[in-house]
C-alpha positions in Angstrom: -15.7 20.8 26.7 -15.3 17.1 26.3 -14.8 15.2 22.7 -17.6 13.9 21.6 -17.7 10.0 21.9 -17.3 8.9 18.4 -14.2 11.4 18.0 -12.8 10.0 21.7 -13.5 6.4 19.9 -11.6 7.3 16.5 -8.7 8.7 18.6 -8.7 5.9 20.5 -8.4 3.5 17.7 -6.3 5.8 15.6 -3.9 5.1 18.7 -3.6 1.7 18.9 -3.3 1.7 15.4 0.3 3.8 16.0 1.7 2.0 18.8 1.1 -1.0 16.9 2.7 0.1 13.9 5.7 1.6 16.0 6.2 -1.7 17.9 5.9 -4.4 14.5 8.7 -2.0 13.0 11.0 -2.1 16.5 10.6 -5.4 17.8 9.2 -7.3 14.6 5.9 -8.6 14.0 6.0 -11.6 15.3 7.8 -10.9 18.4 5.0 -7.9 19.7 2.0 -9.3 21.6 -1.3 -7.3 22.5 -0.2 -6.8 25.5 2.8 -4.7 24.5 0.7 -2.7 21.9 -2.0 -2.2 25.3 0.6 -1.3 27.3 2.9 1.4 24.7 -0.9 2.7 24.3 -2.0 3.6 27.5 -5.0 2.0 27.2 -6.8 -0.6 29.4 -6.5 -4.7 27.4 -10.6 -3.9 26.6 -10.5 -0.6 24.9 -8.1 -2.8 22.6 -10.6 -5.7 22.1 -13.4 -2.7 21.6 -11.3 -2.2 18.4 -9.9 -5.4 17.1 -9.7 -9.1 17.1 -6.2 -9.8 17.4 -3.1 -8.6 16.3 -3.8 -10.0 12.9 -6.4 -7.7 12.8 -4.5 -4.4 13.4 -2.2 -5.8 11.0 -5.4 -6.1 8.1 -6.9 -2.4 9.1 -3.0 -1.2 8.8 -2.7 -2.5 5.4 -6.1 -1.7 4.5 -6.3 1.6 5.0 -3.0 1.7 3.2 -4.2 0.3 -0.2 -6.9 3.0 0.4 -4.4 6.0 0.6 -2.3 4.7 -2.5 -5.4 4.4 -4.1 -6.8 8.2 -3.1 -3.1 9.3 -3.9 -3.5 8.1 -7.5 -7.0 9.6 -7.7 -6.1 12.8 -6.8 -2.7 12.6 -9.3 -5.5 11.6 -11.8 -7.6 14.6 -11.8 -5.0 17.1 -12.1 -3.2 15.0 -15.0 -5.3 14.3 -17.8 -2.7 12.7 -20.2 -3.9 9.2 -20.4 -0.3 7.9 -21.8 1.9 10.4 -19.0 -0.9 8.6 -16.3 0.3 4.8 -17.0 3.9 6.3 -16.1 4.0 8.5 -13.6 1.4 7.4 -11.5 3.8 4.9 -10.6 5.9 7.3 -9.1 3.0 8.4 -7.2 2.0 5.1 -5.8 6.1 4.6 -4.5 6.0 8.4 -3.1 3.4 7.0 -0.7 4.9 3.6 0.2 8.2 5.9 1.3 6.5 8.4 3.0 5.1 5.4 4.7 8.3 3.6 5.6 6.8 1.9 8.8 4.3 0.5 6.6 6.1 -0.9 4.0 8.9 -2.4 6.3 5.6 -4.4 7.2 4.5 -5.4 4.2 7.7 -6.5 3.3 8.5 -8.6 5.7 5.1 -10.5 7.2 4.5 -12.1 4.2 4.3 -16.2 5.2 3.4 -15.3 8.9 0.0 -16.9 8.5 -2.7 -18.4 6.4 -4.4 -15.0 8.4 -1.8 -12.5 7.1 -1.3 -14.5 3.7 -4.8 -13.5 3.1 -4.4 -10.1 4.6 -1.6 -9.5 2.1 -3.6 -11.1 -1.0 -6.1 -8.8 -0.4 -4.1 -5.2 -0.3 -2.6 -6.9 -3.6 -5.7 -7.7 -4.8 -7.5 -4.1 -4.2 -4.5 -2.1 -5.8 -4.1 -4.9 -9.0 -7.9 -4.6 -9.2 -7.6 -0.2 -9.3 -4.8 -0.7 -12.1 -7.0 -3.3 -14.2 -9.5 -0.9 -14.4 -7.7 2.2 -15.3 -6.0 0.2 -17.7 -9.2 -0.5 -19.8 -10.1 2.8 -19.2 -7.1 3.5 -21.5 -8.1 0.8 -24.2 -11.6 2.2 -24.3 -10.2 6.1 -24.5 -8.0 4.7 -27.2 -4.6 5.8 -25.3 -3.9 2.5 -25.3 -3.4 -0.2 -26.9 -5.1 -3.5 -26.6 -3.8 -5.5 -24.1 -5.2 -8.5 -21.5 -5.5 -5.2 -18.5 -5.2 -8.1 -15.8 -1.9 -9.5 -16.9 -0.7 -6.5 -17.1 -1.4 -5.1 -14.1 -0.1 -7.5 -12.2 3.1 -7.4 -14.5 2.6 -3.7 -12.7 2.2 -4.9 -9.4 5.0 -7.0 -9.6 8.1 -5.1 -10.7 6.8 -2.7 -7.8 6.8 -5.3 -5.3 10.3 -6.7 -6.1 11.9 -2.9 -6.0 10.1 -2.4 -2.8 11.9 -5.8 -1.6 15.4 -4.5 -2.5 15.1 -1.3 -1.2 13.5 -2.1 2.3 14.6 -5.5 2.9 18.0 -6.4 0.6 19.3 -2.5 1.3 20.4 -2.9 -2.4 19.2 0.1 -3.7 18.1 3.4 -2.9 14.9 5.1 -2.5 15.6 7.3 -5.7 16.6 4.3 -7.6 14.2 2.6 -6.8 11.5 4.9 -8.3 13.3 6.0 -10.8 14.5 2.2 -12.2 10.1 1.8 -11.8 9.4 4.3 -14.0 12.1 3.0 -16.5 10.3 0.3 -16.6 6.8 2.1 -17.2 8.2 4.3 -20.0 9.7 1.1 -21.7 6.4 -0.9 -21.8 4.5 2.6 -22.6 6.2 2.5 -25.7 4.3 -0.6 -26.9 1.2 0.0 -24.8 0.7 3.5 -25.7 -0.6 4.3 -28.9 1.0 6.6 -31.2 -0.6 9.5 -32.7 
């Protein structure tokens, strides 16, 4: 029995998705046209345009969908811990579990960042959604009372940032390791928890 169409469709896409991923990591980015992604798919050049743009635009779904399962990974950390003070630390670790179970991915992010005023934006905007989803559980902490007043938007991209550069120099500088890397993150966390969480 045949696939129904709008299964075939997401398989289709789910597809080009990989191949794209699988070529930006082995021959860079820049240096992988549609073509190629067509081609290492199996596909004919329309069933690529049925999908996306451009590569820009296989490049914004990637990271999109990306931000959405470091978000649903934090979620689902969240209703199994219900420590408001032990959530501002370890979810964290949770959020750099997925980037390096996602190593493709992050390579990516890593390194496309100045490609384009197109990719700029993509980028801006998978900041923007996760800064956004820590903002808001952070004044979910002031209101519970677990935490201390603080401006939630400076501090979440405080947040955002420390992440970011440890992602940099583990995937790009090789300078540390995936353990350190984590671990030095949620050093970090439990240092500023210590002013941010209030005490009993």
């Amino acid at each position: 029995m045949p696939l129904p169409e709008s299964k075939q469709n997401k398989e289709r896409k789910q597809r080009l998705l990989e191949c794209a991923l699988d070529l930006f990591v082995e021959q860079g980015y820049f240096n992988t046209p549609v073509r190629h992604i067509v081609a290492k798919s199996g596909f004919g050049t329309q069933t690529f345009y049925n999908y996306f743009i451009d590569k820009e635009d296989i490049l914004k779904t990637l990271l999109e969908e990306f931000a959405n399962q470091i978000i649903s990974s934090v979620n689902h950390y969240y209703a199994k811990e219900k420590d408001l003070s032990k959530r501002f630390t370890e979810s964290k670790r949770v959020i750099l579990e997925v980037f390096t179970q996602n190593k493709k991915l992050t390579e990516i992010y890593c390194r496309v960042a100045g490609a384009s005023d197109v990719i700029d934006q993509t980028l801006k905007q998978f900041e923007d959604k996760l800064i956004e989803f820590f903002t808001k559980n952070i004044k979910y902490g002031i209101r519970k009372g677990a935490l201390n007043y603080v401006p939630a938007a400076t501090v979440a991209h405080g947040i955002w940032a420390i992440q970011k550069f440890l992602l940099y120099k583990w995937i790009v500088l090789k300078d540390i390791t995936e353990e350190e890397m984590i671990e030095m993150v949620v050093a970090y966390h439990e240092a500023i928890a210590q002013g941010l969480v209030k005490k009993e």
